[in-house]
ROMI-241106 format. One record per residue (C-alpha): residue in one letter; z, x, y. Coordinates in steps of 0.02 Angstrom, whole numbers, plus 32768, in hexadecimal, padded with zeros to 4 digits. Layout:
! ROMI-241106
AZXY
...
***
This chain:
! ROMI-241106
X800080008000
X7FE9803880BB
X805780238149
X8029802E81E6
X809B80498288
X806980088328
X80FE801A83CE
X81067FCE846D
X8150806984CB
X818A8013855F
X81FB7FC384DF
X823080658492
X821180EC851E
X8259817084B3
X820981568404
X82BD813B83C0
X82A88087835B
X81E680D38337
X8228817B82DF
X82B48102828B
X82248090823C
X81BB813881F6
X82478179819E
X827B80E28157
X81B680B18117
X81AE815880D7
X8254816D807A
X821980C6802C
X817080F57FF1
X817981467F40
X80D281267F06
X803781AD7F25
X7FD081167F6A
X804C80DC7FE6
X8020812D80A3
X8072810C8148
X7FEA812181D5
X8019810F829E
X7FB980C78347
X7F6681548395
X7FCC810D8427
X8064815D83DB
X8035822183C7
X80AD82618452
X8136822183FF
X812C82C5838B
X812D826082F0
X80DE82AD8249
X806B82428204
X7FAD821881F7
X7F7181CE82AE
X7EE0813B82B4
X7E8A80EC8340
X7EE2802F8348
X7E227FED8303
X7E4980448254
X7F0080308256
X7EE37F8A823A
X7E507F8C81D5
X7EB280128163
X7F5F7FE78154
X7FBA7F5080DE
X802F7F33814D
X80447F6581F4
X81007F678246
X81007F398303
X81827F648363
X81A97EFB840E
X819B7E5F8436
X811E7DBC843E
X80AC7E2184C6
X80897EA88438
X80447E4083C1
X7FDC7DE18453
X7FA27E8F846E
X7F597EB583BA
X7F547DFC8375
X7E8C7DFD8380
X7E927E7F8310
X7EFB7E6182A7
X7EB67DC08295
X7E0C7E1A8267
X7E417E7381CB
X7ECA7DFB819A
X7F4A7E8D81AF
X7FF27E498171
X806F7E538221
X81287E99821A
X81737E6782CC
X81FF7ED382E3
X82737E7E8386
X82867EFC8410
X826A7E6B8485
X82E47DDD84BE
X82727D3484F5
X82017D358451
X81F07CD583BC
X81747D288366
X81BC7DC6834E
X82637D9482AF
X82A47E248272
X83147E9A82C6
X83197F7182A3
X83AC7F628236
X83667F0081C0
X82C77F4981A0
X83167FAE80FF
X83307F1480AD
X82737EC480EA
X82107F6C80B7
X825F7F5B7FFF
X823E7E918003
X817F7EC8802D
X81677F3F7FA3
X81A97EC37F31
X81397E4C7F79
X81ED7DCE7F9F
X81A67D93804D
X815C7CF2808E
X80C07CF580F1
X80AA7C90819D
X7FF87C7181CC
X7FD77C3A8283
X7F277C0082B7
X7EDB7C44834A
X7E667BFF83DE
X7DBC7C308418
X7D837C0B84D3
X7CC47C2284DB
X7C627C438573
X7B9B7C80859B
X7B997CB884C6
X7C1F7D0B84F2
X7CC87CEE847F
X7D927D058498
X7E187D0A8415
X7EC87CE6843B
X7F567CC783D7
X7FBA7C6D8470
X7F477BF684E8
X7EAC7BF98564
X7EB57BC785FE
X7E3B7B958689
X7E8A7BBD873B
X7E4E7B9787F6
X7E567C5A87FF
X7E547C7A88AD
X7E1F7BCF88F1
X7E8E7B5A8951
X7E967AC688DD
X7E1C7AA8882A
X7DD07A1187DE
X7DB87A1C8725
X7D6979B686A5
X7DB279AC85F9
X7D4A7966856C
X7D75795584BA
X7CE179498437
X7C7D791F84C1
X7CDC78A18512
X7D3078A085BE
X7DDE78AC85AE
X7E1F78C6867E
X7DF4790586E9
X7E8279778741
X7EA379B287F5
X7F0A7A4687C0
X7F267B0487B2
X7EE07B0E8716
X7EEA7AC58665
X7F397B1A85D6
X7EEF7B098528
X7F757B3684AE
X7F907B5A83F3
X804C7B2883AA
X80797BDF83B0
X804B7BE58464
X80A57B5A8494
X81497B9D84D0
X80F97C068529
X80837BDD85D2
X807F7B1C8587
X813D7B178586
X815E7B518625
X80C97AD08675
X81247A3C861E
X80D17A3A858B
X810C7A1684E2
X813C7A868442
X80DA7A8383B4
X81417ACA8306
X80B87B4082C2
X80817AE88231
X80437A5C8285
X7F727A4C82AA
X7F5A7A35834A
X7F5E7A618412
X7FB37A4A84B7
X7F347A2D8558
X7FB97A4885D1
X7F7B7A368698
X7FC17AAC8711
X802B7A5987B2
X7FBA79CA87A5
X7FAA797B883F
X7FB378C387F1
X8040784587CE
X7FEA7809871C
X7FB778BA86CB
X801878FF8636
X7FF9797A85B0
X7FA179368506
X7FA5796C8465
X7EEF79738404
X7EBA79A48343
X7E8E7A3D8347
X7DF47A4082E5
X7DAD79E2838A
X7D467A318402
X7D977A3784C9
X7D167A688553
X7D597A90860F
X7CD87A738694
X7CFE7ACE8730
X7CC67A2D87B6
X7CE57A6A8863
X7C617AAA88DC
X7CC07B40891E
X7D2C7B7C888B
X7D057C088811
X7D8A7BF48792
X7DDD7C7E8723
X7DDC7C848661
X7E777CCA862D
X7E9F7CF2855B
X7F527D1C8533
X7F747D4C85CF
X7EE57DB085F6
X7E737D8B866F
X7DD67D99861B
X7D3A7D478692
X7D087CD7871E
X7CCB7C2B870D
X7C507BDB8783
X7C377B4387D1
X7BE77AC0873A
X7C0A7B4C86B4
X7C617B078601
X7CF67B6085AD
X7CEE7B338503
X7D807B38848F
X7DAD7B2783DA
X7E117B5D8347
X7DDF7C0D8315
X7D9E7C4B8261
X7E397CD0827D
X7EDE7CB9825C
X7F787D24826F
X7FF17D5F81BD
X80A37D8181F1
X810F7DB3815F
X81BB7D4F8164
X824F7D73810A
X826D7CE9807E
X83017C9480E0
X82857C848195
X82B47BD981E0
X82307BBE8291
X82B57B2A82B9
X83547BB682B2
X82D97C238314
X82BD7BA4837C
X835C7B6E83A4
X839B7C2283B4
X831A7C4A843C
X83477B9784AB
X83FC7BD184AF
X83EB7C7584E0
X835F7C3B8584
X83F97BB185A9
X84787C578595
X84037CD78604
***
């Protein structure tokens, strides 16, 4: 089996929890075919091992063991996603609730994997397409006003108009996106293993608008309708194009999907709860 490390440094300036992680893969791997490889991003850290670009990390390695918190897996979701690289989120965050296991515990996890005594949790990602152009995302898309005053945008679903919303934007979310941007605009949570997503408007300037909850096998297209407005396409966070005037975002459930290994006790509702108390606490 390979492992793979990938480290969000700003999470671990010093390499500590990264050096901690190496020692324990490798003091766990017995067999010849068993090799530990690390993110290129990672060399000044000192650590001896075999170095690969983040492309074949993931293409390469089993398992890869992130260490940070939800942003770091936004960060290499896509690919991920791509070679259906199995995902162990270490926590070095404090808002997430992606990333389950903490430091001390990954002993325990590492023998669990190797024994294959894990659960797997798949989340489905979203694709925002644009001019043949595509976007993956694990999270949400959303269509802003950008830099204009005020937007006007035009939901449809399967072809059919759904509102039409005098907002900021409109978020397009999956259920592990939805405490995220959606929960923080009003929007609902999704658990994960439910089909579907949130269209969430953004301060909508209306007394009747609320956010809606679709199948997710349905296709949502945002048409930017205002004369002076170029609009901004944003993926994860990222701000990834601009949309003009009369130009469709279209967005559906993508082909990829995300594999988090869970330990066999994983609740999402003690998660859950966990995370709420701790916001209420902060």
């Amino acid at each position: 089996m390979n492992f793979g490390v990938y480290t969000n440094l700003t999470k671990d300036l010093k390499g500590l929890q990264t050096q901690k992680v190496c020692n324990s893969i490798n003091n766990l791997l017995k067999n010849e075919n068993d090799n530990l490889f690390l993110s290129n991003d990672l060399k000044n850290l000192g650590i001896k091992a075999q170095y690969l670009t983040n492309e074949d990390l993931f293409k390469l390695c089993n398992v890869v063991v992130l260490l940070g918190g939800d942003g770091t897996i936004l960060r290499v979701a896509e690919l991920a996603s791509k070679y259906k690289t199995k995902i162990l989120a270490l926590n070095l965050g404090s808002r997430g609730f992606l990333t389950e296991i903490p430091p001390n515990d990954l002993d325990q996890i590492l023998k669990d994997i190797l024994s294959k005594n894990y659960c797997l949790d798949e989340r489905f990602m979203i694709q925002a397409k644009i001019n043949k152009k595509v976007y993956i995302g694990l999270n949400d898309v959303v269509v802003s006003r950008g830099d204009a005053r005020a937007g006007r945008f035009c939901v449809y679903i399967n072809g059919f108009l759904v509102d039409k919303y005098s907002s900021d934007g409109v978020i397009i979310s999956t259920p592990t996106g939805s405490t995220a941007y959606n929960l923080s605009s009003g929007g609902p949570i999704l658990a994960p293993d439910v089909s579907a997503l949130v269209i969430t408007p953004i301060a909508a300037h209306s007394l009747h608008t609320r956010p809606l909850v679709t199948n997710s096998n349905n296709v949502i297209k945002i048409n930017i309708n205002s004369v002076s407005m170029q609009a901004q396409l944003n993926v994860d966070g990222i701000d990834v194009c601009k949309i003009n005037q009369n130009e469709d975002v279209e967005i559906t459930k993508s082909k990829n999907s995300l594999l988090f290994i869970r330990t066999v006790t994983y609740n999402y509702y003690d998660r859950f709860l966990n995370k709420l108390l701790n916001w209420i606490i902060i």
